[in-house]
C-alpha positions in Angstrom: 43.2 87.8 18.0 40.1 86.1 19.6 38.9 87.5 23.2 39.1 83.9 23.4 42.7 83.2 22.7 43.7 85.6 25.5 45.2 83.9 28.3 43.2 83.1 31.7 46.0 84.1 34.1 47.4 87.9 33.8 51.1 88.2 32.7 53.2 88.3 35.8 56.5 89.4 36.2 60.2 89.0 38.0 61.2 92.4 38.4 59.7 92.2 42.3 57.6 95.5 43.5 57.6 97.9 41.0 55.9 100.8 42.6 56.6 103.2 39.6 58.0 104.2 36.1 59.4 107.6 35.3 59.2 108.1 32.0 61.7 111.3 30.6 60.7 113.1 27.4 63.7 113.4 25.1 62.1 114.0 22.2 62.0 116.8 19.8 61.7 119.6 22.2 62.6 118.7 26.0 66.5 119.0 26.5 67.5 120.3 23.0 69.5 123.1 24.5 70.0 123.9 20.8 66.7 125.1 19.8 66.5 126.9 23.6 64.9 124.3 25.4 66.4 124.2 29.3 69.1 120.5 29.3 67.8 117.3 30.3 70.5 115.4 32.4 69.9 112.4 30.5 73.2 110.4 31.3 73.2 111.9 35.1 69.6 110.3 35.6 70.6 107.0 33.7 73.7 106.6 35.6 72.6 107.6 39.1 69.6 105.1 38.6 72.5 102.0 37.4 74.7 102.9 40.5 71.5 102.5 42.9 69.9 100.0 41.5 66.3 102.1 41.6 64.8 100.2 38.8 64.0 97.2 40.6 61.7 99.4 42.2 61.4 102.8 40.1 61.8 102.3 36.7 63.5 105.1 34.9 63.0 105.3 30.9 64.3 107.3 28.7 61.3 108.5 26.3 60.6 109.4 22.9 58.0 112.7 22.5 55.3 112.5 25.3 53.6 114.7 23.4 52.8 118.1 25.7 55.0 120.2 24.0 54.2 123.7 25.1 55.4 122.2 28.2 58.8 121.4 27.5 60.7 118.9 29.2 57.8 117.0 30.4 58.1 113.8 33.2 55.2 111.2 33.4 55.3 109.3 36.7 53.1 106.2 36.4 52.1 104.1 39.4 49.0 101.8 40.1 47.1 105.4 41.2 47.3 106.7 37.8 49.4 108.9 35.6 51.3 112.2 36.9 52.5 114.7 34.7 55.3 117.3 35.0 56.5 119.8 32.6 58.9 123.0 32.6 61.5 121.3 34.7 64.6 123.5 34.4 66.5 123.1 37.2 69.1 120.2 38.0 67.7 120.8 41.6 64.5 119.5 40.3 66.2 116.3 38.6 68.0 115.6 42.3 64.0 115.9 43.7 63.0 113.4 41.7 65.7 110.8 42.3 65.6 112.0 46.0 61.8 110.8 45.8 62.8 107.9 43.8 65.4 106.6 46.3 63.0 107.3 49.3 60.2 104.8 47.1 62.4 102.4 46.9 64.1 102.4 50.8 60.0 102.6 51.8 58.5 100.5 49.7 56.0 102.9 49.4 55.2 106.1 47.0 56.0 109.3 49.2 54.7 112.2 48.1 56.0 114.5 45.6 58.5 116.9 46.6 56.5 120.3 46.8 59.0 122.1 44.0 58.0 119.1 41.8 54.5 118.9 42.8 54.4 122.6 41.7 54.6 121.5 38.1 51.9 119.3 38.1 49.7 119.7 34.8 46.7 117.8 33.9 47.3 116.1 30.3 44.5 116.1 28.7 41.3 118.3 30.0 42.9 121.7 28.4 40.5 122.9 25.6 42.5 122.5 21.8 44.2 125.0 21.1 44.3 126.4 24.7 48.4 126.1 26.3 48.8 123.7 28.8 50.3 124.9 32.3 51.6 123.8 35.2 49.2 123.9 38.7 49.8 123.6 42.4 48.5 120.1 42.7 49.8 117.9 44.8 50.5 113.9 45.5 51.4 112.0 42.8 
């Protein structure tokens, strides 16, 4: 394809004001409770999203491997300010954070900031060294 051939106006959509998408790792690490990986709540998120309606506003999705594997079950939040990333959540307390935050985003219309337990497992994707673990920091926002 042609720079040319690319349409003038952007591609808009119906979905109304998407501030965010979550985006869950279940791929081969995060949730298998199998190979000792903490459990995912997979159908808790999915349903608790459906019964409030959050994706008109928070898009939840249920992902293959992110990739950050050392960090085991890993959460990407992306918004218009950028990617955040969140590993080594092992807690179903920490899955109620996020939808709390997700819920408060869509009541607001606006991104709050993350919950402090979640903002605690921050980690920045890709400035580690190779071959050097990832970990989670103290950052905050998202």
């Amino acid at each position: 394809m042609n720079p040319s051939d690319l349409p003038d106006e952007p591609v808009t959509t119906d979905r109304g004001a998407v501030l965010a998408q979550i985006l869950i790792c279940d791929g081969c690490c995060c949730g298998r409770v199998e190979r000792g990986y903490p459990p995912v709540p997979r159908d808790w998120l999915k349903s608790q999203w459906k019964a409030r309606k959050l994706n008109r506003h928070v898009q939840l999705t249920m992902s293959g491997c992110l990739g950050p594997c050392d960090v085991a079950n890993v959460v990407a939040i992306l918004s218009r300010d950028g990617c955040t990333w969140l590993g080594e959540l092992t807690r179903e307390d920490q899955y109620e954070a996020l939808l709390a935050w997700a819920v408060a985003a869509a009541e607001s219309g606006v991104l709050p900031p993350l919950p402090v337990d979640l903002a605690r497992h921050r980690f920045s994707r890709f400035d580690a060294a190779i071959g050097t673990p990832l970990s989670v920091s103290g950052a905050t926002g998202p």
